[in-house]
C-alpha positions in Angstrom: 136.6 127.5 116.4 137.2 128.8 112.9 138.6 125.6 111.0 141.2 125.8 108.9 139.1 125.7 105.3 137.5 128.4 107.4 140.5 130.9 107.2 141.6 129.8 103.8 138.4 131.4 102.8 138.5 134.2 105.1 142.1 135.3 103.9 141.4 134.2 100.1 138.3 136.4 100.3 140.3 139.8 101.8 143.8 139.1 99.6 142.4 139.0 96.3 140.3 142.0 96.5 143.2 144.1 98.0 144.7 146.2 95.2 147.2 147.9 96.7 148.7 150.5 100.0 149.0 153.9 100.2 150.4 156.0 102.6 149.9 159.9 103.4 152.8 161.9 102.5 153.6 165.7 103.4 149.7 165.7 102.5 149.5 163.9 99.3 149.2 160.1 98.8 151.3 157.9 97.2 150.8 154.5 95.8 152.7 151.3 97.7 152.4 147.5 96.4 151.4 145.6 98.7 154.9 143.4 99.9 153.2 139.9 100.9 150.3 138.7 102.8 150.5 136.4 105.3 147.5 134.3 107.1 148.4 132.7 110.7 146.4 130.8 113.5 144.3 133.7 113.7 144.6 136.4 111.6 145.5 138.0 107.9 148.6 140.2 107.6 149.5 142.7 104.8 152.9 144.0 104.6 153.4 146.9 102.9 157.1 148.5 102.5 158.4 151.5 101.9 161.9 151.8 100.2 164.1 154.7 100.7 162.4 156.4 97.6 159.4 157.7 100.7 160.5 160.5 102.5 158.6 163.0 104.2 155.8 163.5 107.4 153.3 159.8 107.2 150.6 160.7 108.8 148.2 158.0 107.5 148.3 154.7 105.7 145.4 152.6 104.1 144.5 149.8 102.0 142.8 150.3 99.0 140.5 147.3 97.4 140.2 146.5 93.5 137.4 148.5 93.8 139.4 151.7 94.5 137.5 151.6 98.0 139.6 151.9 101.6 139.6 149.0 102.7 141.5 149.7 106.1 142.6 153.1 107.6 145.4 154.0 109.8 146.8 157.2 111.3 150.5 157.8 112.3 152.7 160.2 112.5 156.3 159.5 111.7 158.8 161.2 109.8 160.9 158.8 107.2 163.8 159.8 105.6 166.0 158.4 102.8 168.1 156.3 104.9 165.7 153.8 105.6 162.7 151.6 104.7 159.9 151.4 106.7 157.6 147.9 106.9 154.2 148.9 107.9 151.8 146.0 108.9 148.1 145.5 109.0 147.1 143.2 110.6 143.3 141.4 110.6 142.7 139.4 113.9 139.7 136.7 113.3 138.1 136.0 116.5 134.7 134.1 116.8 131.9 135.3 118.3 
């Protein structure tokens, strides 16, 4: 069992090397902040939100790292208009082995 300490690590160790979201727009990317982070029993979520300002085809969202690497990839395929926002969670499930 991972002891709490454990996931305080884990969790300190992903959050502060993410830099920020993005998500594929009508082909191009565009930048989101990253909303909150949130660590649980067994996992790391990161929120990311996008306001009414995003509209178009999403066909992919990621996380980018301080590094400027991707972090974690996801494919979708929504359209979003501007009557909406959209929450969009990634979510890290910790499972030992």
């Amino acid at each position: 069992m991972i002891k709490p300490d454990g996931l305080n690590l884990i969790y300190n160790s992903i959050t502060s090397n993410l830099l920020k979201g993005q998500a594929l727009i009508d082909g191009q990317y565009k930048d989101i902040e990253i909303q909150k982070t949130e660590l649980t029993s067994n996992s790391v979520k990161v929120f990311l939100y996008l306001d009414e300002s995003f509209v178009g085809q999403i066909t992919n969202y990621r996380l980018i790292t301080i590094a400027g690497k991707v972090f974690l990839e996801r494919s979708e395929n929504i359209a979003k208009n501007n009557t909406k926002g959209l929450l969009v969670l990634f979510e890290i499930v910790l499972q030992e082995g």
